[in-house]
C-alpha positions as a Markdown table, in Angstrom:
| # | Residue | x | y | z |
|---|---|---|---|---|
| 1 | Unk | 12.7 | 26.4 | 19.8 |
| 2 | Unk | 11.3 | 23.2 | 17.6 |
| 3 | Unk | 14.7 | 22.2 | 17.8 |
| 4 | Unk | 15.5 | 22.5 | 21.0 |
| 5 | Unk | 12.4 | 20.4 | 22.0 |
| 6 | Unk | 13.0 | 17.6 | 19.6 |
| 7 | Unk | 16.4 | 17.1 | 21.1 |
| 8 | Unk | 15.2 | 17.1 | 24.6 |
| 9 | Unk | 12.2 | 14.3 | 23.5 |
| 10 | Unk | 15.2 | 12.5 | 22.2 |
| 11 | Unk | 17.4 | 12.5 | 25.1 |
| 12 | Unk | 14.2 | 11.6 | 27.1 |
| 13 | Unk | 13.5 | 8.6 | 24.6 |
| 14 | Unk | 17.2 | 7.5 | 24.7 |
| 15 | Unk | 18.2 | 7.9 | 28.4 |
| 16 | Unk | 16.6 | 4.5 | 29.2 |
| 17 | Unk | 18.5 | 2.8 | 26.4 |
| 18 | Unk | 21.6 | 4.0 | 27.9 |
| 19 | Unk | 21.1 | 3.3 | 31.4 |
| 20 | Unk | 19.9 | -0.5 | 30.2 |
| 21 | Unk | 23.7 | -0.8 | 28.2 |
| 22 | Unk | 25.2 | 0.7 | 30.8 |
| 23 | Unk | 24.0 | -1.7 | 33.2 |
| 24 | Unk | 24.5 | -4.4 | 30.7 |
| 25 | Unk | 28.5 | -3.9 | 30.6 |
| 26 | Unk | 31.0 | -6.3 | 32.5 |
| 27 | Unk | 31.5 | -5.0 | 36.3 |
| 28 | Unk | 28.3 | -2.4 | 35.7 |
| 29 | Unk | 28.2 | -2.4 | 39.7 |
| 30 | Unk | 31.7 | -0.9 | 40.0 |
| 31 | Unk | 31.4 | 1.1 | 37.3 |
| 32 | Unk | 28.1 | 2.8 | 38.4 |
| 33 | Unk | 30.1 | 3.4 | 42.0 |
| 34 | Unk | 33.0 | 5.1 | 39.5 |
| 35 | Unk | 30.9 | 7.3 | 38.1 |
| 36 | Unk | 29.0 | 8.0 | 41.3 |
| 37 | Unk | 32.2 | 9.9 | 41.8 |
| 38 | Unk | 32.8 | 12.2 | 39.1 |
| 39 | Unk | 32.1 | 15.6 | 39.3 |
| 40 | Unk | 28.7 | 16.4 | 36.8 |
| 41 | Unk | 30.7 | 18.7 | 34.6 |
| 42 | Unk | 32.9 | 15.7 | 34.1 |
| 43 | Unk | 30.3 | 12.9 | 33.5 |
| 44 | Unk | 30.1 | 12.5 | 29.9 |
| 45 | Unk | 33.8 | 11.6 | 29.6 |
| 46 | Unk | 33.0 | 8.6 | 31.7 |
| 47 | Unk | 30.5 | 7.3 | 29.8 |
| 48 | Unk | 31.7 | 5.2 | 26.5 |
| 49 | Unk | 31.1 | 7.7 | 23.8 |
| 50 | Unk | 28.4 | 5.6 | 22.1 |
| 51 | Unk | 25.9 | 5.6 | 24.6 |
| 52 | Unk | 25.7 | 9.1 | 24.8 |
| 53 | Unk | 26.0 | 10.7 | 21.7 |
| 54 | Unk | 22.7 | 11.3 | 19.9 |
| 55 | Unk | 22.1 | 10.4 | 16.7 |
| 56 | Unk | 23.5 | 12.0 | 13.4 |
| 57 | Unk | 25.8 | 13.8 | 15.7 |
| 58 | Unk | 29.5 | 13.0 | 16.2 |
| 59 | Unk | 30.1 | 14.0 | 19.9 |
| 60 | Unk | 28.8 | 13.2 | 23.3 |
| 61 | Unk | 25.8 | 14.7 | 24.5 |
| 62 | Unk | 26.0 | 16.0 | 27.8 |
| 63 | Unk | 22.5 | 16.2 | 28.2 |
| 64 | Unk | 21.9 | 12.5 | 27.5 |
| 65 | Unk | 24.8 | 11.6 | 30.1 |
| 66 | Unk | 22.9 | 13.6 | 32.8 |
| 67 | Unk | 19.9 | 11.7 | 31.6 |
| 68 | Unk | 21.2 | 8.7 | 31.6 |
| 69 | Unk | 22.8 | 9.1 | 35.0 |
| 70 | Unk | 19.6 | 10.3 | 36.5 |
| 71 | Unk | 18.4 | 6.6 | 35.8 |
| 72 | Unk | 21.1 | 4.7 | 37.2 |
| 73 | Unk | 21.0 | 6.7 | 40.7 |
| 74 | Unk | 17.8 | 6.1 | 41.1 |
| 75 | Unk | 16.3 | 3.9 | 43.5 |
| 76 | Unk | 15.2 | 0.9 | 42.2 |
| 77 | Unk | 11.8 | 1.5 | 43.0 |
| 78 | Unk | 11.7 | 4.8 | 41.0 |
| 79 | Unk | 13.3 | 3.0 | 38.0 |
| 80 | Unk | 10.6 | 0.4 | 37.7 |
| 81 | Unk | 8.0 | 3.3 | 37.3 |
């Protein structure tokens, strides 16, 4: 259970990091409409691999996609909070 908690602090810690480098990438705009698109089982193939993948681990972490996504639906408002 320890585990399991750490990891979700750490997806919580590193979701805004993502969504800031996501945003950050050339044609973020139409990229954020792409993956607006795709289905949520789907997602973390559409983010580039480095932003989500946690550290010490090797593959994309789904939960930090979700994360991550979370953030860049948001309203703007929301965001700033």
């Amino acid at each position: 259970m320890a585990k399991e908690q750490s990891k979700l602090e750490v997806v919580a810690a590193l979701a805004p990091v993502c969504a800031d480098k996501f945003r950050a990438q050339p044609d973020a705009a139409a990229k954020t409409v792409a993956i607006s698109k795709v289905d949520a089982w789907n997602r973390t193939e559409d983010f580039p691999k480095e932003f989500v993948t946690l550290p010490g681990e090797t593959y994309p972490s789904s939960a930090l996609a979700d994360a991550c996504y979370a953030l860049l639906m948001a309203p703007k408002s929301a965001a700033l909070k």
